[in-house]
Phi, psi and omega in degrees: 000140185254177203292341182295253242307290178331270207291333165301342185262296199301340172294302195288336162306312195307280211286320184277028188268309179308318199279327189266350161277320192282350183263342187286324197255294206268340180258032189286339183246174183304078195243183176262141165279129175271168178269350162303309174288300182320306157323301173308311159324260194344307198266008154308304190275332166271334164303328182274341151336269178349278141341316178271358186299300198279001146308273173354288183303325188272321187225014161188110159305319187304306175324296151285028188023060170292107179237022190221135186279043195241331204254298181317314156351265197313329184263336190282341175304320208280329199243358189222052187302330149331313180261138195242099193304147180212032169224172194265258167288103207326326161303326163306323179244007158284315191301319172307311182298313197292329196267011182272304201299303190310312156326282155352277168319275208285345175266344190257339149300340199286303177336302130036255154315314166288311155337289153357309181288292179296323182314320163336297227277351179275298180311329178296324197291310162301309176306331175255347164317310201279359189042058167286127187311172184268307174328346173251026184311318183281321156295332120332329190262323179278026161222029146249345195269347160293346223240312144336274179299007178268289198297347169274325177303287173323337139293323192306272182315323180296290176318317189294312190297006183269314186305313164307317174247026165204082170304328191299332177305330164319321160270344154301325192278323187305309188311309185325304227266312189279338167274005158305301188274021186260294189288349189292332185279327182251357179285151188232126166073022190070352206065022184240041187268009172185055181350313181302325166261016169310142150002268150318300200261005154280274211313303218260335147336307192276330201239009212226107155276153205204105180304159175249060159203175164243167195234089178055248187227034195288147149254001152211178179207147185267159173206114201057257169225049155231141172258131170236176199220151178272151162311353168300326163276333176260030206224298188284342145296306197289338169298302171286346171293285187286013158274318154314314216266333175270320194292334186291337166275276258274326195295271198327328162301313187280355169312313192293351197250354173165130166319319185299141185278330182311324164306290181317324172290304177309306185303332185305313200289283213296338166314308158292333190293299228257342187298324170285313153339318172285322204299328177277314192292317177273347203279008165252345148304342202287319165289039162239356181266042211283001194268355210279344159301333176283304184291293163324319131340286187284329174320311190287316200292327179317291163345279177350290190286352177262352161269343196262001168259000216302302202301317182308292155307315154325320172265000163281353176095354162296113182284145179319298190309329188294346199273327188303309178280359166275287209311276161020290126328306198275303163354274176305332165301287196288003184253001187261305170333318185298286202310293214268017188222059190305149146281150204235151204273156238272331186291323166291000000 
């Protein structure tokens, strides 16, 4: 087995062991989340980020077993075409490639996170549509976000090897992104301005037994030897839906910032990791952020026009660090905009 294999296996044992402590240990039983926990979680979860940013600068290399500069070529043509070595000597152009991966990482996690934030605001929208008690909040989020993270590996990977033999899907992903952040602006509510009657929860009505009450915090129950399934189960269906519906913007942004999938995967996980934490933290908050729709809006478009340009920036010389500090920009613009300009309540 090669060291790609090893640390890509022990990473992800890693992160669903941490995920099975919270729910196993510290969440075994059904409680409302406060915000002193949802605080901790949360800085659990961005300190590990973090971290893995400086595991990147330092070891990775590793990730792709380089153990040549012939092989160090070879991965960056294929996944960083962007970086242009200004080193030699191989220890020199291994350190440039990490901190080029690291760079990476941390602008398609920053992306990530803000993307994120709207997400909050659709999982609230479901949750108090469906009147889920608060106490099963948490249980629901952690197994969609389980749920999440199988279909994101599974996209991740499908796409870059698709990106590999078909570059042009890059403009198809770019075309995607800026009319995305075009409808982001005139769309209202996600389409979740009544949950109950999506779609999704028609089709699984019809085909599905489905008790009309919930049963603690079960997502199904036998009544003789027939299974039925609780609203909770649709709650949570509706949940791994409209996180598809986020991984098709969100995958393809961080795409823009870079190819390797393994970046792409990991900013995605921690992002996703850390999201039922923001969720407790932000979610009586999240509708005071009222520019952040705007700021999320020029973000995809940025990505976009940077996929549909990619070839051109490349040979002009755009460096990684520039997609940090523009996301970066827009970010802290819309949300210091929220603060010092509130929205004012229906009384004001």
């Amino acid at each position: 087995m090669t060291n790609e294999v090893l640390l890509i296996s022990g990473f992800v044992v890693l992160i669903l062991s941490i995920l099975l402590f919270d729910l196993l240990v510290v969440g075994r039983k059904s409680h409302i989340v406060k915000p002193r926990e949802a605080m901790i979680w949360t800085s659990v979860w961005v300190s590990m980020a973090l971290l893995f940013y400086f595991f990147l600068a330092n070891f990775g290399h590793l990730l792709h077993d380089i153990q040549t500069p012939e092989k160090l070529r070879e991965i960056a043509r294929m996944y960083n075409p962007e970086l242009h070595f200004t080193s030699t000597g191989f220890e020199a152009m291994l350190r440039e490639y990490r901190l080029n991966m690291g760079i990476n990482y941390l602008t398609g996690y920053i992306i990530e996170q803000t993307l994120s934030i709207d997400n909050v605001f659709v999982m609230l929208i479901l949750l108090e549509g469906f009147g889920v008690a608060h106490k099963n909040y948490k249980k629901v989020l952690f197994w969609g976000i389980l749920g999440a993270i199988v279909l994101r590996f599974i996209f991740i990977f499908a796409g870059s090897a698709l990106i590999l033999k078909f570059e042009w899907i890059l403009l198809v992903f770019g075309a995607f992104l800026v009319y995305q952040s075009i409808h982001l602006l005139v769309a209202k509510d996600h389409g979740m301005k009544d949950p109950q009657h999506h779609p999704v929860v028609k089709f699984l009505s019809k085909h599905i037994r489905v008790v009309p009450h919930y049963v603690d915090s079960n997502f199904w129950i036998f009544q003789g030897k027939k299974l039925f399934f609780t609203p909770l189960f649709i709650v949570l269906v509706m949940i791994e839906f409209t996180d598809l519906l986020f991984a098709v913007d969100s995958i393809p942004a961080v795409f823009a910032v870079t190819r390797d999938p393994y970046v792409v995967f990991f900013s995605n996980i921690f992002a996703i990791i850390g999201l039922r934490s923001l969720f407790f933290l932000l979610a009586g908050l999240v509708e005071k952020f009222q520019y952040l729709k705007q700021g999320v809006s020029i973000l995809l478009a940025f990505v976009g026009l940077k996929l549909l340009f990619h070839s051109w920036l490349e040979k002009v010389g755009f460096e990684s660090w520039y997609s940090l500090v523009v996301i970066g920009a827009v970010i802290f613009l819309s949300i210091g905009l929220s603060l010092l300009f509130p929205k004012k309540s229906a009384q004001e």
